[in-house]
RODOLO-263760 format. One record per residue: residue in three letters; z, y, x of N, C-alpha, C, O in turn; residue number from 1. Coordinates in Angstrom, 1 decimal. Atoms other than C-alpha are relative to their C-alpha. Layout:
N
code, nzz, nyy, nxx, cazz, cayy, caxx, czz, cyy, cxx, ozz, oyy, oxx, pos
Ala, Z, Y, X, Z, Y, X, Z, Y, X, Z, Y, X, NUM
...
//
This chain:
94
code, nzz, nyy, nxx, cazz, cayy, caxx, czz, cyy, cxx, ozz, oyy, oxx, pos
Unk, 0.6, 0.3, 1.3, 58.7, -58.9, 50.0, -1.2, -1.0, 0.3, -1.9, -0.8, 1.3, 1
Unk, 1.1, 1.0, -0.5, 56.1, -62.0, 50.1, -1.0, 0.5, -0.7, -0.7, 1.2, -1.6, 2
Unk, 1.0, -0.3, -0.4, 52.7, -61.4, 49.9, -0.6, -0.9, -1.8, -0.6, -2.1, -2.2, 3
Unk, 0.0, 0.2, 0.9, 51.4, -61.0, 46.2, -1.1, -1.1, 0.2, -1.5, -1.2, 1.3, 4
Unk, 1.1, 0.6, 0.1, 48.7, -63.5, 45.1, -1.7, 0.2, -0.4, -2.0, 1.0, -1.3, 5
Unk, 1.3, -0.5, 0.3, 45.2, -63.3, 44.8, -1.2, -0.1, -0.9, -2.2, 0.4, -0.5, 6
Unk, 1.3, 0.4, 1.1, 42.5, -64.4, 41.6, -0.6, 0.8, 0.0, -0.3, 2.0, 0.3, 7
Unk, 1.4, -0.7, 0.1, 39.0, -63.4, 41.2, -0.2, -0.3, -1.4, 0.0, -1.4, -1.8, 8
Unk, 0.5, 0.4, 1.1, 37.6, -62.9, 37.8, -1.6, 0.4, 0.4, -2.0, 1.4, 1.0, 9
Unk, 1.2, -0.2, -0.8, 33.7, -64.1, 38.2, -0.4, 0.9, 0.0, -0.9, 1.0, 1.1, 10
Unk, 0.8, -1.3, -0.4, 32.3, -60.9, 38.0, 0.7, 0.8, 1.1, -0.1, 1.2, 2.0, 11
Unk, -0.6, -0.4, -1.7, 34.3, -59.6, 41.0, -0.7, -0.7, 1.4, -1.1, -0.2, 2.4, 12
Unk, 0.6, 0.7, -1.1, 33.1, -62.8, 42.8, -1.5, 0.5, 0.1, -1.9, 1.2, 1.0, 13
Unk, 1.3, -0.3, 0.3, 29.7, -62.2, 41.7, -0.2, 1.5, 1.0, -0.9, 1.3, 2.0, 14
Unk, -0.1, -1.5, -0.1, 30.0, -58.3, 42.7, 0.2, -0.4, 2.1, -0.5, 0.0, 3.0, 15
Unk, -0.4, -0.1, -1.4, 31.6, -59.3, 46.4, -1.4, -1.1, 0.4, -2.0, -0.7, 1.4, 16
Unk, 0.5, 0.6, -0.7, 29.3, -62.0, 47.0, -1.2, 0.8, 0.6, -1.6, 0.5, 1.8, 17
Unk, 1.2, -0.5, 0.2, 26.1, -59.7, 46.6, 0.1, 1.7, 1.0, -0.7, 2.6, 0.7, 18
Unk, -0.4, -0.9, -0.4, 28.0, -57.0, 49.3, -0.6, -0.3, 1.5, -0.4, -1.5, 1.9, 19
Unk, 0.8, 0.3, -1.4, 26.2, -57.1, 52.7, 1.3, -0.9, 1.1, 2.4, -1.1, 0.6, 20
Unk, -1.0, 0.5, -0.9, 28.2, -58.7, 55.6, 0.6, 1.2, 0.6, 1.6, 0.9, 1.2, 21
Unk, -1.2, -0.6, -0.6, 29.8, -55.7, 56.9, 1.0, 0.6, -1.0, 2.2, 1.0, -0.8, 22
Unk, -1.0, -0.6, 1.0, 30.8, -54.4, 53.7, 0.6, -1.5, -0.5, 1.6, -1.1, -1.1, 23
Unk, -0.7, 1.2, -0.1, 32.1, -58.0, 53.2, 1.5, 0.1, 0.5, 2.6, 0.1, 0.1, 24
Unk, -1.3, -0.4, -1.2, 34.2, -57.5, 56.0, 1.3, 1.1, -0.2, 2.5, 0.9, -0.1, 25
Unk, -0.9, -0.8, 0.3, 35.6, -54.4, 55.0, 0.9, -0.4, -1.4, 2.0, 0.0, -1.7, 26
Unk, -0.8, 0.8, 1.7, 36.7, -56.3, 51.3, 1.1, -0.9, 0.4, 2.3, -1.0, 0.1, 27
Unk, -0.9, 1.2, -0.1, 37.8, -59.0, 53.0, 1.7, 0.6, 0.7, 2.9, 0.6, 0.3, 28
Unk, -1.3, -0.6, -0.4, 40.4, -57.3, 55.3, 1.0, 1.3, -0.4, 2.0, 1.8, 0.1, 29
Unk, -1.2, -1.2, 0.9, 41.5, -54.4, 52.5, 0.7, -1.4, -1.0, 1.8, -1.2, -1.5, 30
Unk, -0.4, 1.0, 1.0, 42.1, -57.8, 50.3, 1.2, -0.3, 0.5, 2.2, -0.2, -0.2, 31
Unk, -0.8, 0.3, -0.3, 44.1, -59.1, 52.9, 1.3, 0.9, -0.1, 2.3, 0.3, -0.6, 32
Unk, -0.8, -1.3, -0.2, 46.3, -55.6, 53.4, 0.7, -0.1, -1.7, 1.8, -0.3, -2.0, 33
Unk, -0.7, -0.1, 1.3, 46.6, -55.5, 49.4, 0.5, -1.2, -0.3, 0.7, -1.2, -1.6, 34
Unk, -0.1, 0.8, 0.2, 47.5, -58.7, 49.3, 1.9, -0.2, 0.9, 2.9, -0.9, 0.6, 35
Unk, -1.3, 0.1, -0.9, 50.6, -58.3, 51.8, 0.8, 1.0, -0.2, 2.0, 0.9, -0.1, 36
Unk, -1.0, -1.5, 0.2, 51.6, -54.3, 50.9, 0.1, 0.3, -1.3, 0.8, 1.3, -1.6, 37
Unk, -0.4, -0.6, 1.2, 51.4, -54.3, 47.3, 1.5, 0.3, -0.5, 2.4, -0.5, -0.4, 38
Unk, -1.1, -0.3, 0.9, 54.3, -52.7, 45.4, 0.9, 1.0, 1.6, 1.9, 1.7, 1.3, 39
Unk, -1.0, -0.8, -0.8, 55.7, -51.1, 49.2, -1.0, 1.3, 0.3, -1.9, 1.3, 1.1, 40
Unk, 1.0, -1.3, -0.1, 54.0, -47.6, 48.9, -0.4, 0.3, 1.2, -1.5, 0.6, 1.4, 41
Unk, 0.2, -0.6, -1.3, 54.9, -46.7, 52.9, -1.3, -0.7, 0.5, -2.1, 0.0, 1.1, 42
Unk, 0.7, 0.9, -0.9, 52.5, -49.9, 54.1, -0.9, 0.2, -0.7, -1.8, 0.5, 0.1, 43
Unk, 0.9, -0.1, 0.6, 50.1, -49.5, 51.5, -1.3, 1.3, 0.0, -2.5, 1.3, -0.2, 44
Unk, 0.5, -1.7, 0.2, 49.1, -45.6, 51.6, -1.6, -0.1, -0.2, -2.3, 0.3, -1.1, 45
Unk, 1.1, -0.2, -0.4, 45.8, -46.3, 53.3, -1.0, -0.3, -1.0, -1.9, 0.6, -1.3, 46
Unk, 0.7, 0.4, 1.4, 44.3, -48.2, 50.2, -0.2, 0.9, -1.4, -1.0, 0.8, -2.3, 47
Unk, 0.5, -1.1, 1.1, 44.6, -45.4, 47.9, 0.5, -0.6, -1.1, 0.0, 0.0, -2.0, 48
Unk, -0.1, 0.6, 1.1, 46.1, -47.7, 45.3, 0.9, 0.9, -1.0, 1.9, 1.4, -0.6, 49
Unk, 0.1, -0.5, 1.0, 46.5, -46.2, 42.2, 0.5, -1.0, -1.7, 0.0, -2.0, -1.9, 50
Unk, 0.3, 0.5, 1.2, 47.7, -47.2, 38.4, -0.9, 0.9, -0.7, -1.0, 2.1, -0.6, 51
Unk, 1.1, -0.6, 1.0, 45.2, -46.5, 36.2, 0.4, 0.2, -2.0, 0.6, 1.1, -2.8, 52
Unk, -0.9, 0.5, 1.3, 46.3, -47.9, 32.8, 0.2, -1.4, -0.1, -0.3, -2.4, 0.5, 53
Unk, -0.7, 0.9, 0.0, 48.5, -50.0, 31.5, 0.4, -1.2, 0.8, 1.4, -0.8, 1.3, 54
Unk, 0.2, 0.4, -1.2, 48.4, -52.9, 33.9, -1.3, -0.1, 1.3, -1.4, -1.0, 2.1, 55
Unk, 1.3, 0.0, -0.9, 45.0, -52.1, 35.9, 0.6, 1.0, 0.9, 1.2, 1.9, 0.4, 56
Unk, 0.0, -0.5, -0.7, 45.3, -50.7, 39.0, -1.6, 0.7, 0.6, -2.6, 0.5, 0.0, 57
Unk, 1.2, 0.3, -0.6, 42.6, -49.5, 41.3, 0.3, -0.1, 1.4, 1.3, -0.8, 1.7, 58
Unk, -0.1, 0.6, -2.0, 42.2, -49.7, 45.7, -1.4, 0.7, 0.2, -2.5, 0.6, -0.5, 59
Unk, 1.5, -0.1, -1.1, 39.7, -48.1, 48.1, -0.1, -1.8, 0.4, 0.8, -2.7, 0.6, 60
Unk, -0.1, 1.6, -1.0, 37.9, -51.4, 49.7, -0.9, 0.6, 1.4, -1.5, 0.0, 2.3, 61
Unk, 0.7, -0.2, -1.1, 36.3, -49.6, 51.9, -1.0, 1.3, -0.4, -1.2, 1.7, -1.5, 62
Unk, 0.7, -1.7, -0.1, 34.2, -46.1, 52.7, -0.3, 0.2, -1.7, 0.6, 0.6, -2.4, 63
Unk, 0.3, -0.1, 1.2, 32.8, -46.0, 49.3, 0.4, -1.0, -1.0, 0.0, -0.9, -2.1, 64
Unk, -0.1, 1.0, 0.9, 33.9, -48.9, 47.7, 1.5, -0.2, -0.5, 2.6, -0.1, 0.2, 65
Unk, -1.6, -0.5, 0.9, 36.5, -48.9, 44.7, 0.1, -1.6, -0.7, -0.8, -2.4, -0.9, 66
Unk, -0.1, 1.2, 0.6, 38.4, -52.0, 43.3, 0.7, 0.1, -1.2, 1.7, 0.7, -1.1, 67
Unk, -1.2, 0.4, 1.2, 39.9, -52.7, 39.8, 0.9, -1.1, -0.1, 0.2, -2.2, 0.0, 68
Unk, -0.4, 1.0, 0.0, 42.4, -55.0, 39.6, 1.4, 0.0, -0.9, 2.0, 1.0, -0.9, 69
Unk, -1.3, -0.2, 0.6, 45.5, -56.0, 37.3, 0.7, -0.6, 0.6, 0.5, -1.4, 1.5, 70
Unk, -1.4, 0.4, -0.6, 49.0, -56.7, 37.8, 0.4, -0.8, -1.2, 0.4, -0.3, -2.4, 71
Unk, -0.5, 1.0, 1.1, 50.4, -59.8, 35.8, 0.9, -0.9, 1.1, 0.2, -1.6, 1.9, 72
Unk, -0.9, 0.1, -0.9, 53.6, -60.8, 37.9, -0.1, 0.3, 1.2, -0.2, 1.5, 1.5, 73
Unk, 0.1, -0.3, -1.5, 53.2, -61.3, 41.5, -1.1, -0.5, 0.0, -1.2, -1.2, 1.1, 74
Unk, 1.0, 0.1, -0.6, 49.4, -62.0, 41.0, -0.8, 0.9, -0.3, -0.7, 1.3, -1.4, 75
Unk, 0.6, -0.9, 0.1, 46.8, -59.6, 41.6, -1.4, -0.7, -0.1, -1.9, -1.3, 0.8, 76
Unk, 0.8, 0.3, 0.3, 43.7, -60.3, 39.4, -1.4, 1.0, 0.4, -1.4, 2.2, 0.2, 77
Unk, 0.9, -1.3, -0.6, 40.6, -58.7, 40.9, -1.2, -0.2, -1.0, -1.8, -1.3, -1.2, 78
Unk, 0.6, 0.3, 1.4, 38.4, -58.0, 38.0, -1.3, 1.0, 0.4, -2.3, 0.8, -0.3, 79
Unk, 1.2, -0.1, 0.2, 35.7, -55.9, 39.1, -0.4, 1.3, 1.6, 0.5, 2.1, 1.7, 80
Unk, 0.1, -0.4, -1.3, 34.3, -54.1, 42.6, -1.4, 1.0, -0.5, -2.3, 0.8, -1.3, 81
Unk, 0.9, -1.2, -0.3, 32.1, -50.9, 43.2, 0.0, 1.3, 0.1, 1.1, 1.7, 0.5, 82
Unk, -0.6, -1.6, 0.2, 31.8, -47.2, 42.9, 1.1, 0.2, -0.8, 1.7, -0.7, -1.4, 83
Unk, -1.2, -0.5, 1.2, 34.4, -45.1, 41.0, -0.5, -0.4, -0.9, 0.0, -1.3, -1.5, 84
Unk, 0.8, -0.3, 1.1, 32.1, -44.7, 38.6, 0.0, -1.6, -0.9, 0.2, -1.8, -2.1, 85
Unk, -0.2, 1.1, 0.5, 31.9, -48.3, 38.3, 1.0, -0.2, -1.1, 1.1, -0.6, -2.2, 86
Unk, -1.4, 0.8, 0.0, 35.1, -48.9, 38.1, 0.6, 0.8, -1.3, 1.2, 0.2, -2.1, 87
Unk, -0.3, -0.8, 1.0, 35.9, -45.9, 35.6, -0.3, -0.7, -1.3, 0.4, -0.8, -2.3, 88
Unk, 1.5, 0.1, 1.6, 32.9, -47.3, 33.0, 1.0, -1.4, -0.4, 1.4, -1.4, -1.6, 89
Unk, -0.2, 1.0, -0.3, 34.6, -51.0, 33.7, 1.4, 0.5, -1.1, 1.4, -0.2, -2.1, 90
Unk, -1.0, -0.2, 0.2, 38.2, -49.4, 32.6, 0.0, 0.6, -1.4, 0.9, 0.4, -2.2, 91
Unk, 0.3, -0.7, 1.5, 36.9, -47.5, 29.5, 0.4, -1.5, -1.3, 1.1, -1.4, -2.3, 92
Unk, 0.2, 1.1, 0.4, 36.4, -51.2, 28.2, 1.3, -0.9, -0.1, 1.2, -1.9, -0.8, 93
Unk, -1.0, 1.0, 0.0, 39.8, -53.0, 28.6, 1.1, 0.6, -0.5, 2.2, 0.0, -0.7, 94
//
């Protein structure tokens, strides 16, 4: 399966840019991973990915850090980064 695609909506950028350099690091190479395992459950496991509703998913990105993202064909929009709690409050809203 090729390797879905990636968009940021600004508040995701915003949210990653403002993430220290190691937690960077850990975004950047769970991005890559979800970015190449989506939709194959075996390769994916580690990410924790989850549907949430309707097309929003979620993803560990790292020790504590939770991602929201939707599914609209084969691109994966990444719409908003941080705790659960974040990401919950974030989900109530769409």
């Amino acid at each position: 399966m090729p390797p879905c695609a990636i968009e940021f909506f600004d508040r995701f950028a915003a949210e990653a840019r403002a993430l220290p350099p190691d937690r960077r690091r850990e975004l950047d190479d769970a991005l890559r991973r979800l970015s190449e395992t989506f939709g194959q459950p075996h390769l994916h496991s580690g990410l924790g990915i989850r549907r949430l509703k309707r097309d929003y998913f979620e993803c560990r990105m790292g020790r504590d850090l939770r991602s929201a993202f939707k599914l609209q064909g084969r691109t994966l929009f990444m719409a908003r980064i941080g705790s659960h709690d974040d990401v919950r409050r974030f989900l109530k809203h769409q």
